[in-house]
C-alpha positions in Angstrom: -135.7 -109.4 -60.8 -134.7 -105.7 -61.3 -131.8 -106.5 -61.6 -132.0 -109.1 -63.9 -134.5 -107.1 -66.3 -131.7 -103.8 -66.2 -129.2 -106.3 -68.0 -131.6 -106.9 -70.4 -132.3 -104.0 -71.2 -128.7 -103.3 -71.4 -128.3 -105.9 -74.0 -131.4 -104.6 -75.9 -130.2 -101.4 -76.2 -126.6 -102.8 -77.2 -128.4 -104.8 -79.9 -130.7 -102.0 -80.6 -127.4 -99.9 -81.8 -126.9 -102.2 -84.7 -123.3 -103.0 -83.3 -121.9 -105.7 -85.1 -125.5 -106.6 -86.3 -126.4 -106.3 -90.4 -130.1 -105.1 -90.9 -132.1 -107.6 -92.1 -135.2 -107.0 -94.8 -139.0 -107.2 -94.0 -138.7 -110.6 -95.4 -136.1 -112.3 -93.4 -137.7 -111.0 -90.0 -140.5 -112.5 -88.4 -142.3 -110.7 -84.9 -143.1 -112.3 -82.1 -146.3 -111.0 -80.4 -147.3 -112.9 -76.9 -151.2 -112.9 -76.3 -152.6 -113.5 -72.9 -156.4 -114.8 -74.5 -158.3 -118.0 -74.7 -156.5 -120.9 -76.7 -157.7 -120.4 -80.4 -156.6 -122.1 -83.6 -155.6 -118.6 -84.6 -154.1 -119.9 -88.2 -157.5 -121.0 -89.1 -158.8 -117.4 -88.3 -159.4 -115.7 -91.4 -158.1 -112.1 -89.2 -154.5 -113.8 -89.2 -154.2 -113.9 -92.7 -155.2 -110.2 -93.0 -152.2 -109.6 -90.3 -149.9 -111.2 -92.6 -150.3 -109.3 -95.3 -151.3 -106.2 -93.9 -148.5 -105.6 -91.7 -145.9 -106.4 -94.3 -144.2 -108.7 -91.9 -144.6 -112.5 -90.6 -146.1 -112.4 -87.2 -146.3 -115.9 -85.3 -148.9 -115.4 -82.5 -147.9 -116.8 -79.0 -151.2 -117.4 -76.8 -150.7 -117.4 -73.0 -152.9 -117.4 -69.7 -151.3 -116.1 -66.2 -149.2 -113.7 -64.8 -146.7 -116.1 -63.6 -146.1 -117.9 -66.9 -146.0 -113.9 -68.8 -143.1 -112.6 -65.9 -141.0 -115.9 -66.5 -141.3 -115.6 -70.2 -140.2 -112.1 -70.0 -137.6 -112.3 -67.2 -135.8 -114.9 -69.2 -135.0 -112.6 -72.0 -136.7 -114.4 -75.1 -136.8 -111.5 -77.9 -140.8 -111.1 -77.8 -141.7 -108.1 -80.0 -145.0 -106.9 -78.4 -147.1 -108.4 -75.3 -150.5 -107.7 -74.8 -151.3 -106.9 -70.8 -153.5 -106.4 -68.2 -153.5 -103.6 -66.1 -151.6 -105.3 -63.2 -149.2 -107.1 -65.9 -148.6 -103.5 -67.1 -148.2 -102.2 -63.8 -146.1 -105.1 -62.5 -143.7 -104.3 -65.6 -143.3 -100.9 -65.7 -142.3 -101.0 -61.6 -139.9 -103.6 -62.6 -138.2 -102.1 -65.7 -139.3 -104.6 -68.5 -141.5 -101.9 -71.0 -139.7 -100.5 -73.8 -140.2 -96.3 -73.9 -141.7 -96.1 -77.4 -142.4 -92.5 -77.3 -139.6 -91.8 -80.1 -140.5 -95.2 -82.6 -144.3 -93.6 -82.5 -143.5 -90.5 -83.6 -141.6 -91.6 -86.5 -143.5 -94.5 -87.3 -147.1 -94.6 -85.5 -148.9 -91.8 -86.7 -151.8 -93.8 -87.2 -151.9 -95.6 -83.6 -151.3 -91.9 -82.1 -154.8 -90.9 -84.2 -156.2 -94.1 -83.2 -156.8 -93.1 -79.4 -157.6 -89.9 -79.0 -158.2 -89.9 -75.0 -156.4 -92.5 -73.9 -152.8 -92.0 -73.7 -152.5 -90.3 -70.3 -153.1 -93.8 -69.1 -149.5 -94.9 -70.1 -147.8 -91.9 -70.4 -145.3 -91.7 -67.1 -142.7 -88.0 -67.0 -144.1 -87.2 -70.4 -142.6 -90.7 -72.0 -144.9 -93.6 -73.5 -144.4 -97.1 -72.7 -147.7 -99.0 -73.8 -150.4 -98.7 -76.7 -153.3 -98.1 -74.0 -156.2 -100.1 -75.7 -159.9 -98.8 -74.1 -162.5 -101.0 -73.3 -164.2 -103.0 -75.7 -167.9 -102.7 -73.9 -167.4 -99.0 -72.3 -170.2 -98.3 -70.1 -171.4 -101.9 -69.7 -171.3 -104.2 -66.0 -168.6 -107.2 -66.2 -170.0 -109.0 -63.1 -173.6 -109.9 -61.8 -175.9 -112.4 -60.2 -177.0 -115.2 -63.2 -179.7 -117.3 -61.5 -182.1 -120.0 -62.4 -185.0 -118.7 -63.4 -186.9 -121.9 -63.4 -186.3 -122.7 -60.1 -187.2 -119.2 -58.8 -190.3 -119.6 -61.1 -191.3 -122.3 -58.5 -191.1 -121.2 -55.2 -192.8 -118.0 -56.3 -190.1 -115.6 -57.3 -191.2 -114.1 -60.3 -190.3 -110.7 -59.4 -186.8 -110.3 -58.1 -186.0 -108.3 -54.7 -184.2 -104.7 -55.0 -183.6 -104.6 -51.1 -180.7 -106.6 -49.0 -183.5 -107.4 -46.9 -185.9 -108.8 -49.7 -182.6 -110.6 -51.3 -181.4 -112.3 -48.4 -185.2 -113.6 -47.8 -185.3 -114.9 -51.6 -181.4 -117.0 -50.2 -183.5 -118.5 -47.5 -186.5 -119.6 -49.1 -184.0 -121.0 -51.8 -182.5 -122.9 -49.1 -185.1 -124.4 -47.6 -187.0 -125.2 -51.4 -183.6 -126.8 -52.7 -181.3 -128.0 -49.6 -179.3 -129.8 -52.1 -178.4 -126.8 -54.1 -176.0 -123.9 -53.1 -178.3 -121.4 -52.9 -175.2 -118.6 -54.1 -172.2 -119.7 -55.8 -169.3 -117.8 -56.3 -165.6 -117.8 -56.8 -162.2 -116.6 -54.4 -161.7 -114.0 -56.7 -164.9 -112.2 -57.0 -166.4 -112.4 -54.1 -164.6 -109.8 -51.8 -167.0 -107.1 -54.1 -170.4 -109.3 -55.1 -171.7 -106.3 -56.9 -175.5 -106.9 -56.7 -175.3 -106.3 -52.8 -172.1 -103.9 -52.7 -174.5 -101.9 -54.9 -176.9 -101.1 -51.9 -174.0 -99.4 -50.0 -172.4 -97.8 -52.8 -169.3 -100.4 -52.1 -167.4 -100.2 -55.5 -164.1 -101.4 -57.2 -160.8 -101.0 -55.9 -160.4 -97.6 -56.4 -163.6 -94.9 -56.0 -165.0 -91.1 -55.8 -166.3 -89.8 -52.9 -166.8 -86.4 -52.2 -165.0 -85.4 -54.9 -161.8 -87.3 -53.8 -160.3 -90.6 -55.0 -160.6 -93.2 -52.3 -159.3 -97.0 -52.2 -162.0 -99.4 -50.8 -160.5 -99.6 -47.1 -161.5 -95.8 -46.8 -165.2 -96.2 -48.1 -167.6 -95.9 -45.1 -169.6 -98.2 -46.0 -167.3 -101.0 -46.2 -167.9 -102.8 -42.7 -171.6 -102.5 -43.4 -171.6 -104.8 -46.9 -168.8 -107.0 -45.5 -171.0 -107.9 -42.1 -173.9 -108.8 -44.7 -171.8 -111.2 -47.0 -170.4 -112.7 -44.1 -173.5 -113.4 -42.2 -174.3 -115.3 -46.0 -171.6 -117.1 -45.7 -172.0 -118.6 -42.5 -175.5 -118.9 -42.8 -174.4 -121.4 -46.2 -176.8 -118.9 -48.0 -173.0 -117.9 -49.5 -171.1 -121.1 -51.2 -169.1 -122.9 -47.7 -166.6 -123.3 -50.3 -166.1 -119.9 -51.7 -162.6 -119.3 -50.2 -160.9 -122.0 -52.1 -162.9 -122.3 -55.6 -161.5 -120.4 -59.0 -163.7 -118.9 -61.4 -164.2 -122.5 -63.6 -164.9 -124.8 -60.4 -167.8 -122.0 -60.0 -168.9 -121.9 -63.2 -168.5 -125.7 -63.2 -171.1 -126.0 -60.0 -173.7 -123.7 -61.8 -173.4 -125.6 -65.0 -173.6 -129.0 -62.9 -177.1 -127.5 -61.3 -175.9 -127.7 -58.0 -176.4 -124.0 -57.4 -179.5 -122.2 -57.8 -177.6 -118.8 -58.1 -173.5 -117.7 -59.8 -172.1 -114.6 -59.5 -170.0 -114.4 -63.2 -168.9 -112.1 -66.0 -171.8 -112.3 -68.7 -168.9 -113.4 -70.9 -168.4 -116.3 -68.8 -172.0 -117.6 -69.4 -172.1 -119.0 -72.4 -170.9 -122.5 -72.0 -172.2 -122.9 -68.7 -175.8 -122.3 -69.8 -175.1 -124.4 -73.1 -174.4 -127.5 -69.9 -177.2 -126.7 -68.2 -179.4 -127.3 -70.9 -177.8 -130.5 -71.5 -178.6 -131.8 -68.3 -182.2 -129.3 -67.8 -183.7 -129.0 -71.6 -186.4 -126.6 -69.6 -183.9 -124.4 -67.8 -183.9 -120.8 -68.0 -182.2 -118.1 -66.4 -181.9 -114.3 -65.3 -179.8 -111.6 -64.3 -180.8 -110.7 -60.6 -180.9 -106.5 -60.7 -178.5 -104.7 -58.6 -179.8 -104.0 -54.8 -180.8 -100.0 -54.5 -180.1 -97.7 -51.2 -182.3 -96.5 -49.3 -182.9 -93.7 -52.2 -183.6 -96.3 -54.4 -179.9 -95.7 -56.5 -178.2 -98.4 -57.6 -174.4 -98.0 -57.8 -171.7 -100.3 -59.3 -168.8 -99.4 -61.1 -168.5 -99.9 -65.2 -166.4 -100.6 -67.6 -164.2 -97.6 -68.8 -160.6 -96.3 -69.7 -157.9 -98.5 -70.7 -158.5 -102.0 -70.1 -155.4 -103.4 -71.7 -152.0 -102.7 -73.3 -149.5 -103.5 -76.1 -146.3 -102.8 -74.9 -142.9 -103.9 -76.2 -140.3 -105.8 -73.6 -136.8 -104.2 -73.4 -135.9 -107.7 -75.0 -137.6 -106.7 -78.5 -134.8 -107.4 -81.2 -137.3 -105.8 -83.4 -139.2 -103.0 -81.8 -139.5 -100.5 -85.1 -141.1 -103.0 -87.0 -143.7 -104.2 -84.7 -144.4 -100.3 -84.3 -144.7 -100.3 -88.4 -146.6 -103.8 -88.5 -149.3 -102.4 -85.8 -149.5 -98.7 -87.3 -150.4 -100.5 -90.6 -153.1 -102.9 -88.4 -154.6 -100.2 -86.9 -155.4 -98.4 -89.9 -158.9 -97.9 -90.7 -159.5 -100.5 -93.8 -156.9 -102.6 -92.7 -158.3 -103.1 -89.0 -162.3 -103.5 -90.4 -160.9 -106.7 -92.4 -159.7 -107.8 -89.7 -162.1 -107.5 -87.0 -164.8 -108.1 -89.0 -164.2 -109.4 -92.6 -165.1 -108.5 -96.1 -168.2 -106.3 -96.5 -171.3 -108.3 -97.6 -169.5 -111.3 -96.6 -168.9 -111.4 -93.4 -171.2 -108.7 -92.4 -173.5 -105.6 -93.3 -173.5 -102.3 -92.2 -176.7 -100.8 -91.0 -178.4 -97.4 -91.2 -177.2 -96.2 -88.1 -173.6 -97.3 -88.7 -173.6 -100.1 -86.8 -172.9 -103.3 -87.9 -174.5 -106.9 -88.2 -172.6 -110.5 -89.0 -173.8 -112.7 -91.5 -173.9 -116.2 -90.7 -172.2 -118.6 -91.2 -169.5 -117.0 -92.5 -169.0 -114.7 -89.3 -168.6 -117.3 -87.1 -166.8 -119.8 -89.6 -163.9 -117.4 -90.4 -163.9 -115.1 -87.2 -164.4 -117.0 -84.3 -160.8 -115.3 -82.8 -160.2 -112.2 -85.2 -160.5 -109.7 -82.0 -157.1 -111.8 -80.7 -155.6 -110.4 -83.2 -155.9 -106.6 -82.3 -155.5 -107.4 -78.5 -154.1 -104.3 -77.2 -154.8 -101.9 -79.6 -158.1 -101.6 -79.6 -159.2 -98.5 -82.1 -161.1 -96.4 -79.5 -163.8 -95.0 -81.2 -165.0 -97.5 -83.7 -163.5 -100.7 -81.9 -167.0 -100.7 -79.7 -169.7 -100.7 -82.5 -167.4 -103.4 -84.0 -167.6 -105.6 -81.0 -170.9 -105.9 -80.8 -171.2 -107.7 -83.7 -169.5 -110.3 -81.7 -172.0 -110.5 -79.2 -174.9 -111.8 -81.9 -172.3 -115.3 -82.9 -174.9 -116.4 -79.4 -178.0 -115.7 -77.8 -177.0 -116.5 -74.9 -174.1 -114.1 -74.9 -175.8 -111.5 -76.3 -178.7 -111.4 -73.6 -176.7 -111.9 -70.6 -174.8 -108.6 -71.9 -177.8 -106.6 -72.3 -179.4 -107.7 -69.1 -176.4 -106.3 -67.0 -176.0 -102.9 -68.9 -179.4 -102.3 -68.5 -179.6 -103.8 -64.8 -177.5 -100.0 -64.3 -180.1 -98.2 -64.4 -179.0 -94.4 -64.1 -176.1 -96.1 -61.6 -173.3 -96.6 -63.8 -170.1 -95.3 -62.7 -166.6 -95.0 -64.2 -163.3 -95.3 -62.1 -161.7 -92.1 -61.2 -158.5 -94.0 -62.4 -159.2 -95.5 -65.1 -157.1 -93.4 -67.9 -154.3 -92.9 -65.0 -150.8 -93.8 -65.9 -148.9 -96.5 -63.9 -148.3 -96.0 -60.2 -144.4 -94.7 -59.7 -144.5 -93.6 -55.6 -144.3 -96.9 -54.8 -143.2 -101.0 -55.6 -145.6 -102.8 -53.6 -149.3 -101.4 -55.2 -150.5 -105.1 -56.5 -148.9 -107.0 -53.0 -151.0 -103.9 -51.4 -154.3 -104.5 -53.5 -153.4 -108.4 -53.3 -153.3 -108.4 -49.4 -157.2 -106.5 -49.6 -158.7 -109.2 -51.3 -157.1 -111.4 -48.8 -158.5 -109.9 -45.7 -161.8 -109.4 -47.2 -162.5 -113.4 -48.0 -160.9 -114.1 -44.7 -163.1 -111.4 -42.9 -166.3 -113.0 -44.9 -165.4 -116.9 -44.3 -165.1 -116.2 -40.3 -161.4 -116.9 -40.6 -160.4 -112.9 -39.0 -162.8 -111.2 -36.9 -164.7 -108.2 -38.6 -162.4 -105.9 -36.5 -159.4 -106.7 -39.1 -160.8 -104.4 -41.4 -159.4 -101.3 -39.1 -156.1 -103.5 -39.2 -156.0 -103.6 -42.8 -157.1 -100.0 -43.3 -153.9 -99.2 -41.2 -151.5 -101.5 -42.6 -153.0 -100.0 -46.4 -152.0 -96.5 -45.5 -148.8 -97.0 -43.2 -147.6 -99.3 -46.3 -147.5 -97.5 -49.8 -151.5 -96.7 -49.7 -151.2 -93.1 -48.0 -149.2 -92.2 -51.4 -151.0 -94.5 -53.8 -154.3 -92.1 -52.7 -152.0 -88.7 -52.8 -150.8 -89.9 -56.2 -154.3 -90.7 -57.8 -155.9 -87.5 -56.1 -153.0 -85.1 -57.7 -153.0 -86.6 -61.1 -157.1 -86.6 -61.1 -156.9 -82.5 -59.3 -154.6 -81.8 -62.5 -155.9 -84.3 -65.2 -159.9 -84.7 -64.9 -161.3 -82.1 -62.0 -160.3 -79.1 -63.4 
């Protein structure tokens, strides 16, 4: 693939040289931006007709889920202008070649994206070059994932207080059990549950990467790691823990919940919405609750939160037209510009309250800006892109609750990732096959397929493999970048 991407970038920069090639006028070019989002009628947004004009350009929206789909459409060499990413997209792209270094076409024509993130660019800055617009987190501070559970049903076998303890918690999955032996008592999919963060929580088990003692550490190093994993395993064979964990996705989870054939999910809060809209389909009466996070034996609650740069716009080496989407976005991102889009027109769309933060007003919010944050993906204004968001959270109750309810579940536990504004791993190619083969081991050590003992293997292979100087990298850049 390396290879392949190098003669594209050849070609680009051939192209890019204007050999042969008249320069065409803001009217004759169109931009392609590639959005990894959910499927939206973007053209009936009212934000994409803001882009339009704004940007001075024509800007047709490609909407795409999946790193396999992005890496194809990449490696194939169709002329995308700008991609939005996720951090393993990013990283995935950068070790393979594919990000154009915009350092130069932001400096001449991004002044207004460089004001626009005024903490942030360490995060995709690598040897003092820029390859990405490194948009922050839309909800800093706030939990993704937590325990959503019927509160009805808890209601009647007497829980209406909710344990703190593993001990009281994995009482509450019995007596769940044995109430409603047709119903999962925990659901929960592949991908989330190597760290469920309601128990992790009780032995300060975090995400991938964590602080201890003043030192970055990935989670094969924490201490407490074989301690949490024995608990969720004894779950899951137990069947307290979904039997069919290891194989569901995210949807078949949510699906189950929604179905009422599981009594507790473990879900992002933005993943909520429609299951509870089923539910109450099917259960008029239901209700639910966010479980709290299980305390140490201090009674601290730890989990990790949302924090840094959560995203990036970054232009492939393919871009035909790299300078204009730079222009188009600088003009985006300006102030004005990005309020009407995000949000609307003033007294329209929404008001703005003493405190200077905002509120929609409905209907016209939700008829004209059902997708208008799409159109921003990846360049997120960092200081005022938050308040803004929240308006977002109000278009449903639902939503807006389930939010709350895990930010405040924190407590005084909230902690951000040591490497969250760290640029892109160089030392070595094989980070996300590294991070890929954790989540591996850990379902496979919780579902009984490897013994618990494979958690020393796996701590071995981590650091004989690229780990050892994934760590020494984070822990340099954090000595020079965030300790001092």
């Amino acid at each position: 693939m390396k290879k392949l991407l190098a003669m594209l970038l050849v070609l680009s920069l051939t192209l890019g040289l204007g050999l042969g090639i008249v320069s065409a006028s803001a009217e004759d070019i169109t931009l392609k931006f590639l959005i990894s989002a959910g499927f939206y009628d973007l053209e009936n947004d009212l934000g994409w007709k803001v882009c339009q004009r704004v940007s001075g350009y024509k800007i047709d929206y490609e909407v795409i889920n999946g790193t396999e789909q992005l890496m194809l459409i990449i490696t194939s060499g169709q002329e995308y202008d700008y991609t939005y990413l996720n951090s393993k997209n990013y990283s995935l792209m950068m070790s393979e070649g594919a990000l154009m270094d915009i350092t130069d076409l932001l400096n001449e024509y991004g002044q207004d994206i460089l004001a626009a993130f005024p903490t942030t660019w360490p995060a995709v800055t690598t040897d003092g070059r820029i390859y990405a617009i490194p948009s922050p987190a839309a909800q800093p501070d706030s939990l993704t994932y937590s325990m959503i559970a019927r509160k009805d049903l808890l209601d009647k076998i007497g829980y209406t207080e909710y344990p703190t303890t593993v001990e009281g918690f994995v009482k509450m999955l019995e007596d769940i059990k044995a109430a409603y032996p047709d119903m999962v008592p925990l659901t929960a999919s592949r991908l989330d549950a190597g760290v469920l963060s309601n128990v992790a929580s009780a032995f300060n088990v975090q995400g991938m990467y964590q602080l201890v003692d003043g030192k970055v550490i990935n989670i094969v190093d924490n201490p407490n790691l074989k301690a949490y994993v024995e608990v969720i395993r004894d779950l899951y064979a137990r069947k307290l823990l979904d039997a069919e964990m290891p194989a569901i996705t995210t949807n078949d989870m949510r699906s189950k919940w929604a179905a009422s054939q599981a009594v507790i999910s473990y879900q992002s809060w933005n993943g909520c919405e429609t299951c509870i809209a089923a539910l109450r389909q099917l259960s008029p009466d239901m209700e639910y609750v966010v479980l709290p996070l299980l305390q140490d034996e201090g009674g601290k609650v730890h989990a990790q939160v949302k924090y840094g740069v959560t995203a990036y716009g970054a232009i492939p080496v393919t871009s035909k037209h790299a300078k204009e989407a730079i222009q188009a976005i600088n003009s985006m991102i300006q102030i004005d510009n990005f309020t009407e889009i995000v949000l609307g027109e003033k007294d329209v769309h929404y008001t703005v309250n003493e405190d200077g933060t905002f509120s929609p007003i409905q209907p016209a919010f939700n008829n004209d800006k059902v997708a208008s944050n799409v159109f921003v993906s990846g360049f997120y204004r960092e200081v005022e892109y938050p308040k803004m968001w929240e308006v977002r959270l109000a278009k449903n109750a639902d939503l807006q609750s389930t939010f709350y309810a895990m930010r405040d579940s924190l407590l005084d536990g909230g902690e951000r990732s040591p490497v969250a504004l760290a640029p892109a791993v160089t030392v070595v190619d094989n980070k996300a096959a590294l991070e890929n083969r954790i989540t591996d081991t850990l379902i496979a050590v919780i579902c009984g397929t490897s013994d618990i003992s494979e958690l020393d293997t796996l701590r071995e292979y981590w650091h004989k493999n690229g780990g050892e100087e994934i760590i020494k990298f984070y822990n340099t850049w954090y000595a020079e970048s965030v300790a001092k």
